[in-house]
C-alpha positions as a Markdown table, in Angstrom:
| # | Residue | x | y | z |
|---|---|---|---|---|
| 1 | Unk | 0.0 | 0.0 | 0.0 |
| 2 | Unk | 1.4 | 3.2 | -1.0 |
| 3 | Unk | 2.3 | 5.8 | 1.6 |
| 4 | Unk | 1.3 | 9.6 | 0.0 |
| 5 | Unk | 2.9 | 12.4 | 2.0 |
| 6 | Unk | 1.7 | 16.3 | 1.6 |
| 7 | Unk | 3.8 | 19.3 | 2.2 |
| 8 | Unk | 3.2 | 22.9 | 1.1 |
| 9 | Unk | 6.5 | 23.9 | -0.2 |
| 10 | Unk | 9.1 | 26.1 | 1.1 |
| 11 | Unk | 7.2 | 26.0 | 4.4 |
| 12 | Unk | 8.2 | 27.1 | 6.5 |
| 13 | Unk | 11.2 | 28.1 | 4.4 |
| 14 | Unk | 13.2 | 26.0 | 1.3 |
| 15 | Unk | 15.7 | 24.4 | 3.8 |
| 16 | Unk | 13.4 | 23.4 | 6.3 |
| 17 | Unk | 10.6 | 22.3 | 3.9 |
| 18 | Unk | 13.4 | 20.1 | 2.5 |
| 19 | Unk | 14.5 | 18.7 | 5.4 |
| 20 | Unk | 10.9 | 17.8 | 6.4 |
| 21 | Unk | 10.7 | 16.4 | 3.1 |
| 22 | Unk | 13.6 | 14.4 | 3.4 |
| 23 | Unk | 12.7 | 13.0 | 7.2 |
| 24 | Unk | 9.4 | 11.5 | 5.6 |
| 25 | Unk | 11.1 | 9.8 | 2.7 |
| 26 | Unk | 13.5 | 8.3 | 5.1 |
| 27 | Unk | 11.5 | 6.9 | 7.0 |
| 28 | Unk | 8.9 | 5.1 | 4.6 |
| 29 | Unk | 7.1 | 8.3 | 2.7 |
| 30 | Unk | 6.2 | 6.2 | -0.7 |
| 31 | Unk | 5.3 | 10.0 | -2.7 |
| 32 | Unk | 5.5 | 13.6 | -2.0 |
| 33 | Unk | 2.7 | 15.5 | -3.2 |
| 34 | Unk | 4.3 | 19.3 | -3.5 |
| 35 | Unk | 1.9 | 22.2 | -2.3 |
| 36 | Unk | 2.0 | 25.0 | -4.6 |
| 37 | Unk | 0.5 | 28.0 | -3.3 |
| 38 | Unk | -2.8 | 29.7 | -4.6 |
| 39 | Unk | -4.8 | 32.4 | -3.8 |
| 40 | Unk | -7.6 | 30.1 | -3.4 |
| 41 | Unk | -6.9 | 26.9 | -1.7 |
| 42 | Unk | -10.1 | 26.2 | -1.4 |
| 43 | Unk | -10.2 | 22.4 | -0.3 |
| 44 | Unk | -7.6 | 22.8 | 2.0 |
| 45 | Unk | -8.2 | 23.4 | 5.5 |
| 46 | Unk | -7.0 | 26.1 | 8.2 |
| 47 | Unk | -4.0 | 23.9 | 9.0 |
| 48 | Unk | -2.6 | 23.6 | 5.1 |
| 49 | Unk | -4.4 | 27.5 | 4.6 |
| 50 | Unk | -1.9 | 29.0 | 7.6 |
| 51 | Unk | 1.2 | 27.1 | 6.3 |
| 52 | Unk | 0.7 | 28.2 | 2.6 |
| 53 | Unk | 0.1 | 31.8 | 3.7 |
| 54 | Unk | 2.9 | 31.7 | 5.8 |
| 55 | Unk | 5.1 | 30.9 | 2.8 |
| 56 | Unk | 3.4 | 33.2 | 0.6 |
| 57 | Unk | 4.3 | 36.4 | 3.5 |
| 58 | Unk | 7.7 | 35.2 | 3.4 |
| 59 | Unk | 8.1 | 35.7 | -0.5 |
| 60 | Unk | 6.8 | 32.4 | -1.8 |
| 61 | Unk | 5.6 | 31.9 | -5.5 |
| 62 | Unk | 3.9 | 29.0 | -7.9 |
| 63 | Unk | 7.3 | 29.3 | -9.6 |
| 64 | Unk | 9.6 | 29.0 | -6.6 |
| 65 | Unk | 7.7 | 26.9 | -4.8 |
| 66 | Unk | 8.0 | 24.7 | -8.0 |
| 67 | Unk | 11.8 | 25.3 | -8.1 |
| 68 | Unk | 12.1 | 24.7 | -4.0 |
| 69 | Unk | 11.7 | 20.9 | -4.5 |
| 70 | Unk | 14.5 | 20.6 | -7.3 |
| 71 | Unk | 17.1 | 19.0 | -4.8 |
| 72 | Unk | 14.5 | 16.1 | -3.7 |
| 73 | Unk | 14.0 | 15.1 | -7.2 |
| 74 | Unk | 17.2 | 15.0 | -7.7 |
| 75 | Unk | 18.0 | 12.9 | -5.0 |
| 76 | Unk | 15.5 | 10.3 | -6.4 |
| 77 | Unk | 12.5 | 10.7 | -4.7 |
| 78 | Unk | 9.2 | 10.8 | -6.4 |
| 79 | Unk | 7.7 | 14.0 | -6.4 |
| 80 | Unk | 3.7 | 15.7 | -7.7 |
| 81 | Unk | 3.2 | 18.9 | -8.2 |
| 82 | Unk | -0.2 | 19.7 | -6.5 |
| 83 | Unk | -2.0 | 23.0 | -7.7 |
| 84 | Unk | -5.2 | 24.3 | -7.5 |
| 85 | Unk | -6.2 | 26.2 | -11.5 |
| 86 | Unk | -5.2 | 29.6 | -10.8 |
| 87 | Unk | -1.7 | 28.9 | -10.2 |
| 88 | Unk | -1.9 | 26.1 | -13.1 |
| 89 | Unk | -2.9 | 29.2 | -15.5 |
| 90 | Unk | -0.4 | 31.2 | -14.1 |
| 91 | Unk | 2.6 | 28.7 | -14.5 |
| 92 | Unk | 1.4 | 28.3 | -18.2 |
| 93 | Unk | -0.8 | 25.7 | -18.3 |
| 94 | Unk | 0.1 | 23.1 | -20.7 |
| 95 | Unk | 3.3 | 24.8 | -21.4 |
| 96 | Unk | 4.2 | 23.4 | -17.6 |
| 97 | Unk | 4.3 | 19.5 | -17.8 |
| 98 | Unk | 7.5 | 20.1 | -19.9 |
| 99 | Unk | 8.8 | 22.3 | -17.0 |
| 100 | Unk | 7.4 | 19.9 | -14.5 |
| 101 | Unk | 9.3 | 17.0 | -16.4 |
| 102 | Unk | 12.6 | 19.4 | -16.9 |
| 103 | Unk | 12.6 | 19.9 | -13.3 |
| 104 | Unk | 12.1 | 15.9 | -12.2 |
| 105 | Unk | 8.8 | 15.8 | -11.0 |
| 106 | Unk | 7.1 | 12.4 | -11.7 |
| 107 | Unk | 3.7 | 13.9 | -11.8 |
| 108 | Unk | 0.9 | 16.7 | -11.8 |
| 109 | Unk | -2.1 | 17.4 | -9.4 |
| 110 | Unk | -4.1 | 19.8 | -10.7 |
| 111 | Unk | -7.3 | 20.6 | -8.5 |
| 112 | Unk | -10.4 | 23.1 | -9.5 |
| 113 | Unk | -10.4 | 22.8 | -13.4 |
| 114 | Unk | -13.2 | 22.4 | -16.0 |
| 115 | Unk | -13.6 | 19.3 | -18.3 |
| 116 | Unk | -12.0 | 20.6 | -21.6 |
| 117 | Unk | -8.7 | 22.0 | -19.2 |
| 118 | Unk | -8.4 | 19.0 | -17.4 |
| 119 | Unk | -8.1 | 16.8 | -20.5 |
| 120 | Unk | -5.5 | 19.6 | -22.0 |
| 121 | Unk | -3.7 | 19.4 | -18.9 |
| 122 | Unk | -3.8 | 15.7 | -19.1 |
| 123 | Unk | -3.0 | 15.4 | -22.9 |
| 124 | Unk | 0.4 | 17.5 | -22.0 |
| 125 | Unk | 1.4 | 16.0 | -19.1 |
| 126 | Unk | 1.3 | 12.4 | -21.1 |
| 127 | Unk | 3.3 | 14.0 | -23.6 |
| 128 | Unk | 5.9 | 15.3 | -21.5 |
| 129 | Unk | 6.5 | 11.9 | -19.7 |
| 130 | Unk | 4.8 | 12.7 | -16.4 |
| 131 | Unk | 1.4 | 11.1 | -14.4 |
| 132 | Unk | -1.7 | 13.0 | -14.6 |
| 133 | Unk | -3.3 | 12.4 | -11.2 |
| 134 | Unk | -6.9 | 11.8 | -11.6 |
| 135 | Unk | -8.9 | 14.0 | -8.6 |
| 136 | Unk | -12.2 | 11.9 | -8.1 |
| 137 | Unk | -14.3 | 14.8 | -6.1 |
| 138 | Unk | -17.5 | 14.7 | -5.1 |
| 139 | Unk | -19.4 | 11.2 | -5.9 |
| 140 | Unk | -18.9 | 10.2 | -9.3 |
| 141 | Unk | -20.7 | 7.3 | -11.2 |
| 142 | Unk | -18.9 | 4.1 | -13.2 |
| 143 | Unk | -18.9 | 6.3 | -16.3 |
| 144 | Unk | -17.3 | 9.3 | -15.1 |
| 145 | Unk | -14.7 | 7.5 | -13.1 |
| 146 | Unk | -14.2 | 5.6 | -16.1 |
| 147 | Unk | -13.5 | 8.7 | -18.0 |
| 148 | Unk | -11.0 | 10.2 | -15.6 |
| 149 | Unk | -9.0 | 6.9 | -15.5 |
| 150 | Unk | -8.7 | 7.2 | -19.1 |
| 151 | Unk | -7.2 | 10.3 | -19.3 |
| 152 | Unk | -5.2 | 10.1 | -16.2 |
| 153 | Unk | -1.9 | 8.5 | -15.1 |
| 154 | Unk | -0.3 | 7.6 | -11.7 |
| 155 | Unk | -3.2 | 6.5 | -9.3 |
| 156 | Unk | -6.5 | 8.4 | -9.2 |
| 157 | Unk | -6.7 | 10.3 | -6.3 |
| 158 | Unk | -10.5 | 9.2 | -4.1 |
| 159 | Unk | -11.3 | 11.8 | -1.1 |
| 160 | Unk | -13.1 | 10.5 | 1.6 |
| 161 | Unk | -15.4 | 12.7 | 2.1 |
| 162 | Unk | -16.5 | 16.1 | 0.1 |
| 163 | Unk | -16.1 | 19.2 | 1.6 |
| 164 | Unk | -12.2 | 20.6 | 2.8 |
| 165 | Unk | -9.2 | 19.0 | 4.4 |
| 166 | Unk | -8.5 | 18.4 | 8.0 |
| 167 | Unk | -12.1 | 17.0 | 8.9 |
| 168 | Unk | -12.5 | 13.6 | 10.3 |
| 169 | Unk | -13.7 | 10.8 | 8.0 |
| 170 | Unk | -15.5 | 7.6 | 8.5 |
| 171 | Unk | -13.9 | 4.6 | 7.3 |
| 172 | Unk | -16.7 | 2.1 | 7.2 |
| 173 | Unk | -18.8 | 0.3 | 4.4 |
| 174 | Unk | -20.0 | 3.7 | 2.4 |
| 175 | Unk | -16.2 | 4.3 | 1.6 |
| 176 | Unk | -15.7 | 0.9 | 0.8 |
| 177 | Unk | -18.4 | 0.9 | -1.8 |
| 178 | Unk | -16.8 | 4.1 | -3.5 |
| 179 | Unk | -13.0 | 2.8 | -3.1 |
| 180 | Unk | -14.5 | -0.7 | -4.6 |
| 181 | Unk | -16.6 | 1.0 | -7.9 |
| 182 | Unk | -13.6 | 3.4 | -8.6 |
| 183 | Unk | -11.1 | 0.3 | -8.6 |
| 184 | Unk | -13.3 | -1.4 | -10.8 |
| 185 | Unk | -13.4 | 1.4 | -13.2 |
| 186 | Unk | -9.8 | 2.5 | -12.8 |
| 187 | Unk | -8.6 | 0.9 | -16.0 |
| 188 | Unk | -5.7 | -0.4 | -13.8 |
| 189 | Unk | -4.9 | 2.3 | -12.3 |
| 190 | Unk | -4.0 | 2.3 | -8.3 |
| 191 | Unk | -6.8 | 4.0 | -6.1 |
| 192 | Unk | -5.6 | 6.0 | -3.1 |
| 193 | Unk | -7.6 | 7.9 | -0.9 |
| 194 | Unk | -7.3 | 11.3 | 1.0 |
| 195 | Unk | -8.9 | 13.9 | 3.3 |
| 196 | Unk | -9.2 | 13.0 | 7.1 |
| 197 | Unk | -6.4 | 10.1 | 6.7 |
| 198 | Unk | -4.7 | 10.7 | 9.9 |
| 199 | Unk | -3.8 | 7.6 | 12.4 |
| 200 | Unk | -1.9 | 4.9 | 11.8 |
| 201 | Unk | -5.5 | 3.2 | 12.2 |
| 202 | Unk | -6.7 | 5.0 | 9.7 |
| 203 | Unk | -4.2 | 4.0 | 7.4 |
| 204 | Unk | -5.3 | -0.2 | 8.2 |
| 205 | Unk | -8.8 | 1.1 | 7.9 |
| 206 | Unk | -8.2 | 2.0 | 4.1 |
| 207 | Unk | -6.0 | -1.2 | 3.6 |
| 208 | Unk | -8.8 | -3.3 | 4.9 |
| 209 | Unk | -11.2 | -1.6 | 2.3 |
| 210 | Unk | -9.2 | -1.9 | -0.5 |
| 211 | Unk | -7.6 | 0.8 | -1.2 |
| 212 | Unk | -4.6 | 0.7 | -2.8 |
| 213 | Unk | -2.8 | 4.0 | -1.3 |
| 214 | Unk | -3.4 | 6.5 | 1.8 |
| 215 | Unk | -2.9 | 10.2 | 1.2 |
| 216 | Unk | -1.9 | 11.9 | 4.5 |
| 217 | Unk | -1.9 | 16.5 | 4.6 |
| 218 | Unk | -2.9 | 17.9 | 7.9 |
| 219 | Unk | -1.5 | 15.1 | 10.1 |
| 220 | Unk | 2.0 | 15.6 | 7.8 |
| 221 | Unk | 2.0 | 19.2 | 8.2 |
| 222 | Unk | 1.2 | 19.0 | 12.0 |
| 223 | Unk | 3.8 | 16.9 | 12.7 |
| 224 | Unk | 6.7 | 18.4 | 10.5 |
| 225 | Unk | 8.0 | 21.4 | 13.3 |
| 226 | Unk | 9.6 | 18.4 | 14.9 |
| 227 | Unk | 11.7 | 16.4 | 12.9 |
| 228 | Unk | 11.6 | 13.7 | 15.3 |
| 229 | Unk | 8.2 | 13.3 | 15.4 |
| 230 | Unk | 7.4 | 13.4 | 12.0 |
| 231 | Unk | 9.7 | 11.0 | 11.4 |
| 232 | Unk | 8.3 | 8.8 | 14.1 |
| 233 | Unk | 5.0 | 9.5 | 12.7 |
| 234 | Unk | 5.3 | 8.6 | 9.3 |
| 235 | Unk | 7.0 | 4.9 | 10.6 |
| 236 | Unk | 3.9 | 4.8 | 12.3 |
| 237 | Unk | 2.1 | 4.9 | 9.0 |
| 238 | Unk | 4.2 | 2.9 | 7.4 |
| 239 | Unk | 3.7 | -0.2 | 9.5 |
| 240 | Unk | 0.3 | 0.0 | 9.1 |
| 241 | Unk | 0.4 | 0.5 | 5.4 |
| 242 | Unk | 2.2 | -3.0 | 5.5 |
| 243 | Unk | -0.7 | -4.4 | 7.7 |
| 244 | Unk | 1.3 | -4.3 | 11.2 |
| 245 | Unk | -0.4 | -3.4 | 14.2 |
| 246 | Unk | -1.6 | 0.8 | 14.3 |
């Protein structure tokens, strides 16, 4: 089961984002998924909001917030860029999977566009070598997760629950229906599932319903002041992601 990490980037500055970054990998972090800010982050809760305007006061852009992860891909690690449209547009839309690639980024997140951007976005990021992540919002039928899974790359991306992050889910049978029908219509691709994944337990929980990765962004960003006990944290995770005890 694939361990997904979330970080807004240069938070609180480039060093110590990397450093975070770099903690997480170590100790069993699968994927980083790289916050790029926006001016409107608007499925991210006040934990991610504070942390990405807290970067942004300190001189943070889309472009060097981009640029701030350089040294992790080039140490090897898997990287995607995460972006809400706004800053999409402003990096240059399709124009930026080739910079995405150029810079070593495995993949693209792009959260808040319509149908015909999304499948632009999707069409250049295939062509530049890099994984569209599919974003499965709200509660979308066979068809349309069919549809996403076609045009996307990587895993699809399932959240638990509608609404911003940093809200507690329930992992029970309703979840397990939606991880099971967008499985069945991922064309292949891996389904991992975010929003409220916090605990260890939560982590088993999503094993035991199928899902095929856990995507972890408050909890991550909570625990990253102390490199200790993020790193604790995220071995925590990873034991449970393996099925060990939570």
């Amino acid at each position: 089961m694939a361990l997904i990490g979330y970080l807004p980037a240069s938070w609180p500055d480039d060093a110590t984002f990397r450093a975070s970054a770099e903690t997480a990998f170590a100790a069993g972090m699968d994927i980083l998924e790289v916050g790029i800010p926006s001016p409107d982050p608007f499925l991210d809760g006040e934990t991610i909001r504070r942390a990405v305007a807290q970067t942004v006061r300190a001189g943070a852009t889309a472009r060097s917030a981009l640029e701030a992860a350089v040294p992790l891909a080039r140490a090897g690690h898997a990287l995607v860029a995460m972006m809400y449209s706004a800053s999409y547009a402003e990096l240059g839309g399709d124009l930026l999977s080739s910079s995405l690639a150029g810079l070593g980024y495995a993949g693209l997140l792009v959260v808040g566009t319509d149908g015909a951007t999304a499948a632009s976005s999707a069409r250049a990021a295939r062509n530049a070598g890099i994984a569209s992540i599919g974003f499965a919002g709200g509660h979308p039928d066979a068809a349309s997760l069919a549809a996403l899974a076609e045009r996307s790359g990587g895993f699809i991306y399932l959240p638990s629950y509608e609404g911003r992050t940093g809200r507690k889910a329930v992992f029970g049978k309703e979840l397990g229906e939606r991880i099971a029908l967008a499985k069945a219509s991922s064309r292949g691709l891996p389904v991992a599932v975010g929003f409220g994944v916090n605990k260890p337990a939560d982590v088993s929980a999503l094993r035991s319903l199928g899902a095929d990765g856990a995507i972890i962004g408050t909890a991550m960003v909570e625990a990253a002041p102390s490199l200790k006990e993020l790193a604790a944290y995220v071995a925590a995770l990873r034991r449970a992601a393996e099925g060990g005890s939570p």
